[in-house]
N, C-alpha and C positions, 0 to 999 in steps of 0.2 A: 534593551538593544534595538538600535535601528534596524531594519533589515527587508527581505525578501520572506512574504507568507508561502510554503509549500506545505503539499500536502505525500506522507510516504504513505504507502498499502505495505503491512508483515502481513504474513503467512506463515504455516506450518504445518505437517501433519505425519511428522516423525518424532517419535519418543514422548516427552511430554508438551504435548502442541501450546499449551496454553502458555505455559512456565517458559516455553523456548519464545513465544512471540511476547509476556512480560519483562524477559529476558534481553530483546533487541530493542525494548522500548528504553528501558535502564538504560541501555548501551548507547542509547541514542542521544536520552539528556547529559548523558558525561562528554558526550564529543563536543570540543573545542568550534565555536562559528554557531552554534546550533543550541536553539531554546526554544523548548515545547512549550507550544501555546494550548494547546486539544490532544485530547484521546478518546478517541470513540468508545463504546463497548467491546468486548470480543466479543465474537460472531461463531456458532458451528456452521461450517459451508461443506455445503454436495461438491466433491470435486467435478472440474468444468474438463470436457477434454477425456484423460486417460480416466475413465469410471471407474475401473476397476482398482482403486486404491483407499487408506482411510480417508475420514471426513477432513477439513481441516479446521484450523481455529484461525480467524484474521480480525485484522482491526486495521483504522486508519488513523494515523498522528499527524496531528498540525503543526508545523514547527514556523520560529523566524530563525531567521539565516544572514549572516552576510558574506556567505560560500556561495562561488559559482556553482551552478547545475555542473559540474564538471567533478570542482572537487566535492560535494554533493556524493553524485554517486561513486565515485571513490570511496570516502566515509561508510557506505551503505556495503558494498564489496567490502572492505576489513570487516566491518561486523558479519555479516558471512560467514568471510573465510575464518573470523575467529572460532565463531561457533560452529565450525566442520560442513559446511554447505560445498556439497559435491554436485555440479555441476553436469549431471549422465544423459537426463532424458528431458527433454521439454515439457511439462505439463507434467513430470512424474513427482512421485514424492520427494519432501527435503525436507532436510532437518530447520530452515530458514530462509525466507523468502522477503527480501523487503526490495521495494519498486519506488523509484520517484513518478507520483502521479502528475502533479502541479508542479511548476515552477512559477510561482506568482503570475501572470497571465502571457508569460512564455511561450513561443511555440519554436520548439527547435529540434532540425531534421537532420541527423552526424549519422554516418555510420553505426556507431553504439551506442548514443546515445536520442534518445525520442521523446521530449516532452510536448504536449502530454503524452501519456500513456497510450498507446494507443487502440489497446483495448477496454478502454474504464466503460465506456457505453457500453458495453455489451455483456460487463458481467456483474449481477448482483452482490455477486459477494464482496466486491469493492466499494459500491454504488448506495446499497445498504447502509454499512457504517461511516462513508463520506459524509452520506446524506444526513445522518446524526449529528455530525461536525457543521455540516459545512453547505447545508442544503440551498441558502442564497448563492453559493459559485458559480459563478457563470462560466462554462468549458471556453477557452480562447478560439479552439477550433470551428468551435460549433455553434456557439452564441448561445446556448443554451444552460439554465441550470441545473446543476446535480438533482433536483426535486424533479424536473422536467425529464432529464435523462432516466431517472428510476420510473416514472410514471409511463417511460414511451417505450419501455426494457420486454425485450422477448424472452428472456432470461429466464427460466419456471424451478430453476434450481434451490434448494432448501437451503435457507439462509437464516438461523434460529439466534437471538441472544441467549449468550451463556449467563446465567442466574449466579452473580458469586455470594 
């Protein structure tokens, strides 16, 4: 498939974290427009933000695409909402969490929609396993690569690989 390389961040840290983010990766190679190229490891992560909750488990997948960033994250919301992601608190727990990071060297600024990410610099737990994938990418914003963004990271939160 021709297409557009991006990159998603899953998350979890509700019910069975690991199984609910192998869960979204499944979900993700069966969607129509979208072929996984990469998957990083799972990750155990310190939550960032509300501390007081469980660890979670994340990973980042590489897909090609020939979906707009649009309908992109649409695809990303159904898988979601299929899996019960309740939408209550910002930074709080959920049962699934997936984010377009990259949109191939994209920079676009909508309302709801933000690519890149606009927090991938600032938190390991993304940066980590990008950096497994994808450590040559150079952020479109920033001119910088993923290796370079991890190396320059204030970020001191516990970011472990999961040993399967």
């Amino acid at each position: 498939m021709n297409g557009i390389i991006c990159y998603i961040g899953i998350g979890s840290n509700l019910g069975n974290a690991l199984k609910n983010c192998q869960y979204a990766v499944e979900n993700l190679s069966l969607s129509r427009g979208i072929e996984i190229t990469g998957v990083s490891s799972f990750y155990k992560t310190e939550p960032v933000g509300i501390e007081n909750q469980n660890y979670f488990v994340n990973a980042v997948v590489e897909i090609k695409t020939i979906l707009s960033a649009r309908n992109i994250l649409e695809t990303l919301h159904n898988i979601e909402n299929d899996m019960g992601r309740k939408r209550e608190m910002k930074g709080g727990p959920r049962i699934i969490d997936i984010d377009l990071l990259f949109y191939g060297r994209d920079v676009i600024r909508e309302a709801d929609l933000i690519v890149p990410h606009p927090e991938i610099h600032e938190r390991r737990f993304v940066l980590e396993p990008l950096c497994e994938i994808a450590s040559y990418f150079i952020h479109p914003a920033f001119g910088i690569s993923i290796r370079g963004l991890k190396e320059r990271l204030r970020d001191n939160k516990i970011v472990e690989m999961i040993k399967e």
